[in-house]
N, C-alpha and C positions, 0 to 999 in steps of 0.2 A: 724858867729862866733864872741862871744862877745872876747872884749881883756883886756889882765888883765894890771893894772894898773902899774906895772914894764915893761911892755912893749913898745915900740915907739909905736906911731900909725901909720899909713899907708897911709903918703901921698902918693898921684898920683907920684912925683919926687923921692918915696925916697924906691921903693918896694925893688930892690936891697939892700938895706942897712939895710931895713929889715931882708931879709934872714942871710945877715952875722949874724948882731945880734942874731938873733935866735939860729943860728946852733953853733956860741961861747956861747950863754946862755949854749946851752944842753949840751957840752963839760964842761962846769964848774959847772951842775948842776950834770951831772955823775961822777964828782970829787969828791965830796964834799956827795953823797950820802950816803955813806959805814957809815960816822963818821958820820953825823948825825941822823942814823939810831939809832948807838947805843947810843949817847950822849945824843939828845933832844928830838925825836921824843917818843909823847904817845901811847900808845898801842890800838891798834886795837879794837871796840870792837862788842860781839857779846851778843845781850840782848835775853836771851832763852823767855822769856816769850812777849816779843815784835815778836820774829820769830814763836811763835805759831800761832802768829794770823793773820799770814799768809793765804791771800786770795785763793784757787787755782782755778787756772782757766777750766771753762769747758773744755771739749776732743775740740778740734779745730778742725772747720769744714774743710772739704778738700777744696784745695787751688783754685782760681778759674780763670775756664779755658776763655782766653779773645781771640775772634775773630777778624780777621781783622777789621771789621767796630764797633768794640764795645770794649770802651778802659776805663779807671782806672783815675778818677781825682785826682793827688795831690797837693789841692789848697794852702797850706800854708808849711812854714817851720817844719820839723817832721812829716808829711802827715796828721793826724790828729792831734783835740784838746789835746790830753794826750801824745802829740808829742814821738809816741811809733817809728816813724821812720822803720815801718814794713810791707811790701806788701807781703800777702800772696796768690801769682799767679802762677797758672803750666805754666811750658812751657819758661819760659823767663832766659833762664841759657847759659852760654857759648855751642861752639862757637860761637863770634857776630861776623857780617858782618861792616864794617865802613857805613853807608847810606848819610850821610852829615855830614858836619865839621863847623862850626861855629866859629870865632875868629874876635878879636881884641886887640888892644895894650894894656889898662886896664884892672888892676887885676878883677876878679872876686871869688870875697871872699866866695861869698854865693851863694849856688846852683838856678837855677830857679827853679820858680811852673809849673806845668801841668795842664790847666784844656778846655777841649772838643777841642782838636787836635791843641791847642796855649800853646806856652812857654812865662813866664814872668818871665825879672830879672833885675837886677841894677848892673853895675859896681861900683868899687871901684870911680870913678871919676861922680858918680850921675848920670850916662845915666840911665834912665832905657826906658827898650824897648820889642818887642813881636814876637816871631819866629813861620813863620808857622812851628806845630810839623811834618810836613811833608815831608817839602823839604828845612827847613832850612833857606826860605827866612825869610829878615826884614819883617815885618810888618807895625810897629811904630817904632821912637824913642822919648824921651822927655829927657830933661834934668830937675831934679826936685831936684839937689843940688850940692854940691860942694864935697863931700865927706859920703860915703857910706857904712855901715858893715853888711848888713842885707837883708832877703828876704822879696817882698809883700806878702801881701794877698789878697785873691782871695774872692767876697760873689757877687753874682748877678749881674753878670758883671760890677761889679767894682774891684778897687783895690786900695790897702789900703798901705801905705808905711812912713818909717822912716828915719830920717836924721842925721847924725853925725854933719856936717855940710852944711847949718847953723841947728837948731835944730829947726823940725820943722816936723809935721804928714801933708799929703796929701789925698785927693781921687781921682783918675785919672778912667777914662771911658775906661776900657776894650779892648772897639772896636777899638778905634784913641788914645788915651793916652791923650786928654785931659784931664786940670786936673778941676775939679768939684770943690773942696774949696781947704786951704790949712790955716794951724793953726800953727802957734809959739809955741814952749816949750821955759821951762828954764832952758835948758840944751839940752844936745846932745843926742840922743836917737840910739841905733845900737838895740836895741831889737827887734828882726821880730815880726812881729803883731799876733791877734788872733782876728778874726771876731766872733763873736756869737748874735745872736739875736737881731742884728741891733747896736750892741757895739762895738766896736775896744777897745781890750785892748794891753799895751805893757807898759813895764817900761821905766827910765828916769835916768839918770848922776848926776841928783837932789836929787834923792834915794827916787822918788813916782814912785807908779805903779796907772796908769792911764785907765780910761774907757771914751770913748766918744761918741757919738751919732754919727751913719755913717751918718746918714740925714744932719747934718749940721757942727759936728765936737765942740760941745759944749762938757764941760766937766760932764759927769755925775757924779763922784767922782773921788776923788785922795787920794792914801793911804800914811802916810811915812813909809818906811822899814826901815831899821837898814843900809844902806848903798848907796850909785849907785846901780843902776838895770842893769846890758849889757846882761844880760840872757833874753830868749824868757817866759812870761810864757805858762806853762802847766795847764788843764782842766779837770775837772773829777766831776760829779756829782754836780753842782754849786759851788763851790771852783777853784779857781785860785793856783798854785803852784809855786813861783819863788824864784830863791836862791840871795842874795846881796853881795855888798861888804864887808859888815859888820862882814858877817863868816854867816850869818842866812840864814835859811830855812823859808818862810814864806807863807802860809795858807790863803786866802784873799776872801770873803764871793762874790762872781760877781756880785750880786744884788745891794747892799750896798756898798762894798768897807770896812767891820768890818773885822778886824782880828782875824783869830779861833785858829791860834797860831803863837807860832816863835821859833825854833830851832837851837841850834846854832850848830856852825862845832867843831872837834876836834882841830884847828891846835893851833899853828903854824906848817907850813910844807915847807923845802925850800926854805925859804926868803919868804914864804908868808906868811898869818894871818887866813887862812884860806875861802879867797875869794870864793864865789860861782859865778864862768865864762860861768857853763856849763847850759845849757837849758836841766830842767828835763824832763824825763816820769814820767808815771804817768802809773800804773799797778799793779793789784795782792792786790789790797787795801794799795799800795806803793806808794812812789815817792821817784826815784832813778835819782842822780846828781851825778856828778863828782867836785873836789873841785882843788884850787889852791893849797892845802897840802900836794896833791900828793893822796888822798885818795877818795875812791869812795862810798856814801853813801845812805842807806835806811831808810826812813823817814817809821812810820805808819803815814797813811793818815787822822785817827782820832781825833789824839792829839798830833801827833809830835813828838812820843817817837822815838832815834834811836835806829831803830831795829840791825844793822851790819855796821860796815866800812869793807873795804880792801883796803891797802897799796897797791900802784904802786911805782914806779924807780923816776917819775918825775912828773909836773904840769899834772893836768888832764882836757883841757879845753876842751875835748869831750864831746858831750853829748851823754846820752846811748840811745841805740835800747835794746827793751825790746820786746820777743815774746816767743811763745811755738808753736812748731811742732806738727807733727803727730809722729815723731822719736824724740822728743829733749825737753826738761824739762823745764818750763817757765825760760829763762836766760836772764841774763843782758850782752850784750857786747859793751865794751867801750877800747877806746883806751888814751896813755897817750905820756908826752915827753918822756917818757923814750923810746919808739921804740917800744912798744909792745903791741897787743892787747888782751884782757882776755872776755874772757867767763863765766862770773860767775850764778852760782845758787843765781836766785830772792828770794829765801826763806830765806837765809842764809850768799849767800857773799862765799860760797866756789869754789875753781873754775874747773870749766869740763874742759878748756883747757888753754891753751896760747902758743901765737907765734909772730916771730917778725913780724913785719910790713916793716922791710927793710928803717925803717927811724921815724925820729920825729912824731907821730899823732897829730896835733893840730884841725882839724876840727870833727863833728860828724861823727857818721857811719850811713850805712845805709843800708837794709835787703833787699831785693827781692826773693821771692820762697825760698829756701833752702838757699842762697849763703849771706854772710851779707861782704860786700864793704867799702873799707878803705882805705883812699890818704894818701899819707905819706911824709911830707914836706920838705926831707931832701935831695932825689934824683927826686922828684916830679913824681909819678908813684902811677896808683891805683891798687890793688891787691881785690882779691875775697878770700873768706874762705867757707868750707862747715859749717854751721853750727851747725850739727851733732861732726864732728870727726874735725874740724880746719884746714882740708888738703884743701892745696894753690889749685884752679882749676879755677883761673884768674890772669891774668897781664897785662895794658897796660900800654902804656909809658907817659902819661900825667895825671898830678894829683896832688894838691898842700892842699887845704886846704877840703875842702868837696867833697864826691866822687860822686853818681848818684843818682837819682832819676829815676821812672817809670810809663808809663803808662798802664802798662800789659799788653804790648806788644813788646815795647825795653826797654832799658835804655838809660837816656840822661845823659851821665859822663862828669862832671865840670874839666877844667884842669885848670891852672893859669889864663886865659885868652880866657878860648875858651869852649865852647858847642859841642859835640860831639854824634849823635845821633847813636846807635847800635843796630844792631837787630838778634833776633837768625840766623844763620844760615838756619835752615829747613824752619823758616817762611820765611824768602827772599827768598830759591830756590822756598818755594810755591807759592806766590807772583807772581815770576819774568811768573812759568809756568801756573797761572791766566790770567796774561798782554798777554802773547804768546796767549793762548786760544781766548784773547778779542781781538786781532786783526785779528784774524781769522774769526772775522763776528758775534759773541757775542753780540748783542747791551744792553742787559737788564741780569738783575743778576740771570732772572728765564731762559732765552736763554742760559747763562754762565752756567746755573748750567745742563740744558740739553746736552750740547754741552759739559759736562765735564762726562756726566752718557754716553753718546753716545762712546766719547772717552776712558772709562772707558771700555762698553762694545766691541768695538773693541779691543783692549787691550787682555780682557780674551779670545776673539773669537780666536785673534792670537794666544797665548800662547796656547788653543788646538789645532789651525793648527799645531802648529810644534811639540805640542806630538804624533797628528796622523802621523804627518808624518815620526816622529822616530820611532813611532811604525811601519809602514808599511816598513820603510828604514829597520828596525830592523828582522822583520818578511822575508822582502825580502833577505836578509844576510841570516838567519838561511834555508830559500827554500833552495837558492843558494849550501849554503855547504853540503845542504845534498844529493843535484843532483850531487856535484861533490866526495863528498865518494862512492855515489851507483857506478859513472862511476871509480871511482878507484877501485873500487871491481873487478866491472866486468874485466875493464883491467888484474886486478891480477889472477879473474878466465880464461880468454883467456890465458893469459899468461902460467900460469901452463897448461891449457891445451894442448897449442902449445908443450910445453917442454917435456910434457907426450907422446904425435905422436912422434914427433923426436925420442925419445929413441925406442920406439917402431919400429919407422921405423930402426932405425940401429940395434936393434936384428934380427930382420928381415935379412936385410942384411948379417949381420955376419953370420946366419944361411946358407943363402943362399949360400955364399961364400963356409964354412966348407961344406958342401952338393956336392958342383963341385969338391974340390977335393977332397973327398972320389973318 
């Protein structure tokens, strides 16, 4: 998460005092909101004939389904190039099981990457280091600076990384975390990187946006923007997309380093000038940012026209998650300081929902299957949204500036200072009754798989013993009653027969009696 320029920055000594700051900014930034709503702030706008041309995206294919041994790379900050921050995977939704816990005493600002069953990430205090995605062990550590805001990336077992301080791009070996070269800027750089075709690009404090050869770390070109660069950029069809300090949007050729355009922002918003803090997507023939004015905007990707803003409560240094469902309409959802996260239509900027967040949003969101995830910096807890209808159907209690990342098959949610790996509940109980099976004499996954058909068909074999044998339990009940109404009969025929003699016999009698004395 880049940081805006009215802000402290975040020494290693000074995170606490950060947070006051913050949480007194929001307090005086929802003060002050109402009036300057109606006094300074410009009007929103909506360009009809920039929203016509409007991209839509094909039906999206159904979501896909990831097996134990076969998992989801999320090698860079925003998952992909067009940092759409979107995993479209069945099956990975609450309830999660806790599986390991990862912590230490350094903030961690920015989520880690995923890529073939390892995590990599950097602390706020320049560790950066590697988690088996398994069980949660270290792997490596390195130290590669003094101060850190940003995630590596990931391109062919390497990685690629940026430094606040001192300012300076590295390439570190995957395997051990040696580092391979390492290059000076001039300036401080929190931009998370973007590998493509043997380039690392990422902006600079200098206010260029930078490309450099991974092979040795020369510069292939540098561009100037209109400001500082703290935003990641975005990728889409050989164009770079990154927003400045300046207020601009800016359009950047990757081959070259020409500029195809530059767009500025509406502001002032807030005490700000219209900073661009957030790391766009890029979709829909869009590219949609969040701004320091409190306003959240849609770029045409062809010449820069804005096509839409929409106003929020506060700064918006989220960057959006941009997707479409099988149920849900390509949306932008983005979160702000004001406490609240929106759902807006990509086309337009109108919005399908909103709700709170239970606190300040300062970090990006982030999608998996239906649920899109949201830390909220104020009580530090991350929450889940459906993103159909907005109903809350996650809470956990650690959560501060960016919330999870996935490999389609858990999620790994970022808390202040700690890694947290989760996993659905059905897949651990299946798992755990996997492991049960494999120690049962399983040696091989085609023995595990027979040894699970065998126990499968014991299973059904049982389930008809005990229908037979409810049926015969059942059948032997209906014999039963019906031997014991026949012998109630008959008792009832002896009976009245007995009762019929009797009488019989006592007429008799009687007769006999009146007969003696005649």
């Amino acid at each position: 998460m880049s940081r805006p320029s009215h802000e402290p920055y975040l020494h290693r000594r000074s995170h606490r005092r950060l947070a006051i700051v913050l949480l007194a900014l929001g307090a005086v930034v929802g003060a002050g909101i109402v009036g300057y709503h109606l006094l300074k702030r410009p009007a929103d706008v909506h360009n009809q004939q920039a929203i016509e041309r409007f991209d839509p995206p094909p039906k999206p294919p159904p979501p896909k389904k990831v097996t134990k041994r076969q998992t989801v790379n999320w090698p860079i900050f925003g998952l992909d190039p067009a940092r759409t921050r979107y995993l479209p995977v069945e099956g990975v939704r609450p309830p999660f099981k806790l599986i390991w816990h990862y912590s230490e005493r350094p903030l961690l600002e920015f989520p880690p990457i995923y890529v073939h069953g390892r995590l990599y990430a950097i602390n706020n205090n320049g560790l950066a280091f590697s988690l088996d995605a398994n069980t949660g062990k270290v792997l490596w550590e390195r130290t590669v600076g003094r101060l850190n805001a940003s995630s590596p990336a990931y391109s062919k077992h390497r990685l690629y990384i940026v430094n606040l301080v001192p300012g300076h791009v590295l390439k570190l070996d995957a395997d051990t975390g040696k580092v391979l070269w390492k290059r000076s800027l001039p300036g401080r750089a929190e931009s998370s990187p973007l590998v493509l075709d043997n380039t690392i690009y990422f902006g600079c404090e200098d206010g260029r946006l930078y490309a450099l050869s991974t092979r040795n770390g020369n510069v292939r070109w540098s561009t100037q923007l209109g400001g500082p660069v703290k935003s990641a950029p975005a990728y889409r069809h050989g164009i770079l997309y990154v927003g400045d300090y300046g207020g601009y949007m800016n359009a950047v050729n990757a081959k070259t380093g020409k500029l195809k355009w530059q767009s500025g922002s509406l502001g002032p918003g807030f005490g700000g000038s219209g900073e661009f803090y957030s790391t766009p997507a890029v979709a829909y023939g869009r590219v949609y940012a969040g701004n320091n004015d409190g306003r959240v905007y849609s770029y045409d990707i062809s010449d820069g026209t804005l096509a839409w803003s929409f106003s929020t409560g506060g700064y918006v240094y989220s960057g959006p998650t941009v997707a479409s469902t099988h149920n849900t309409p390509p949306t932008v959802y983005i979160g702000s300081f004001d406490g609240h996260i929106y759902a807006l239509k990509a086309k337009n900027g109108e919005p399908r929902w909103e709700r709170s967040a239970g606190g300040q949003v300062v970090g990006s969101l982030s999608a998996v299957g239906n649920i899109v995830y949201v830390a909220e910096f104020t009580n530090g807890s991350t929450n889940g949204y459906s993103m159909r209808t907005g109903k809350k159907v996650f809470h956990y209690k650690t959560g501060t500036y960016t919330p999870v990342i996935s490999d389609g098959r858990r999620i790994y949610l970022t808390g202040y200072s700690s890694i947290n790996a989760l996993e659905p509940v059905r897949l651990w109980r299946r798992a755990k009754a996997a492991a049960r099976a494999a120690r049962g004499g399983a040696a091989t996954p085609g023995a595990a798989a027979t040894q699970g058909a065998a126990a499968r068909q014991a299973r059904r074999h049982g389930r008809q013993a005990q229908r037979s044998a409810r049926h015969r339990g059942r059948a032997a009940a209906r014999q039963h009653q019906r031997h014991a109404r026949g012998a109630a009969r008959q008792h009832r025929r002896h009976a009245r027969g007995s009762a019929r003699h009797q009488r019989r016999a006592a007429r008799q009698h009687h007769r006999a009696a009146r007969h003696q004395q005649r």
